[in-house]
C-alpha positions in Angstrom: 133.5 159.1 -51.0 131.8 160.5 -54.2 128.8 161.8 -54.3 126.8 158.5 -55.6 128.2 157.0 -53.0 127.4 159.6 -49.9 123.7 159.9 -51.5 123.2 156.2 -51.5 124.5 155.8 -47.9 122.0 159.0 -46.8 119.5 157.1 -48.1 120.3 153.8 -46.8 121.2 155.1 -43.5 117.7 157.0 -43.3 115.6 153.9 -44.1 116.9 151.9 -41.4 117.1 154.4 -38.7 113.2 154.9 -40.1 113.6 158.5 -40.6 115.3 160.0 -37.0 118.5 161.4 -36.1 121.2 159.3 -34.3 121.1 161.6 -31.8 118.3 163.2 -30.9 115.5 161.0 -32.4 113.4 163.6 -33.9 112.4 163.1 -37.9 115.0 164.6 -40.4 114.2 165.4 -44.3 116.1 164.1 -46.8 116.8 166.5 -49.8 119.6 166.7 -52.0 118.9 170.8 -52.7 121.0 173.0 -51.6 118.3 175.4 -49.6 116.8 172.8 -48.2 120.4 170.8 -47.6 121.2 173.9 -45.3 117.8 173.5 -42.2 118.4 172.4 -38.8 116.7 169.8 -40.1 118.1 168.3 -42.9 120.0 164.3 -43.2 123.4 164.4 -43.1 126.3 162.0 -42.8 127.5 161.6 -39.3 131.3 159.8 -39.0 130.0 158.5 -35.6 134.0 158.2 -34.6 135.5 161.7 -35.7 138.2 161.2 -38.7 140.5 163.9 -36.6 140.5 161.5 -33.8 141.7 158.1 -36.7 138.0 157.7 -37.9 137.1 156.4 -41.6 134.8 156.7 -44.3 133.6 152.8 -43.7 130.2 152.4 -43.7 130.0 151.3 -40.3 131.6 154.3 -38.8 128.4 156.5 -40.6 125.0 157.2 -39.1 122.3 159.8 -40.2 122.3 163.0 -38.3 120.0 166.2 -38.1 122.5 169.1 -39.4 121.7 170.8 -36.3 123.5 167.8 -34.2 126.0 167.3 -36.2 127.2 170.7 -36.0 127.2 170.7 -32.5 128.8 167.4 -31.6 132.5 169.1 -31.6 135.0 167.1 -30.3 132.8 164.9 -27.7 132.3 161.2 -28.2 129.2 160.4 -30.3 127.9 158.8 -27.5 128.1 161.2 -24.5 126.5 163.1 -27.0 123.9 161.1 -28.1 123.2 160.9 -24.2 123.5 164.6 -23.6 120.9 165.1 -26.5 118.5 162.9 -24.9 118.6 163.6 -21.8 119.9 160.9 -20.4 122.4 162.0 -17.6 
């Protein structure tokens, strides 16, 4: 995916999750500079199924994440995690 394309899928992603991470609900920022890019913060592109584990690029295999979440996910199933984040279990 090209950067046009990730940017416009950030942005699309963050409108209709109004703003909060998949993951842990709390309010991300969307920037596209670098030092701001790097926060706990910051909007990223979540593959919510991992590509290692036969994941794609579709668009319906993305979600907006917090960095910090989706640096910690690892190898666990987006939605264990998801759980684990809020508390659920």
């Amino acid at each position: 995916m090209d950067t046009r394309a990730a940017r416009y899928f950030k942005w699309l992603l963050f409108w209709q999750q109004q703003g909060r991470c998949c993951y842990c609900g709390e309010h991300v920022v969307l920037t596209y500079r670098p030092y701001d890019a790097a926060r706990p913060y910051a909007a990223t592109l979540e593959h919510l199924q991992r590509r290692a584990d036969g994941g794609t690029g579709h668009p319906s295999n993305l979600a907006c994440a917090c960095k910090r979440c989706n640096n910690a996910r690892g190898a666990i199933d987006w939605l264990t995690y998801a759980s684990q984040r809020r508390s659920e279990f």
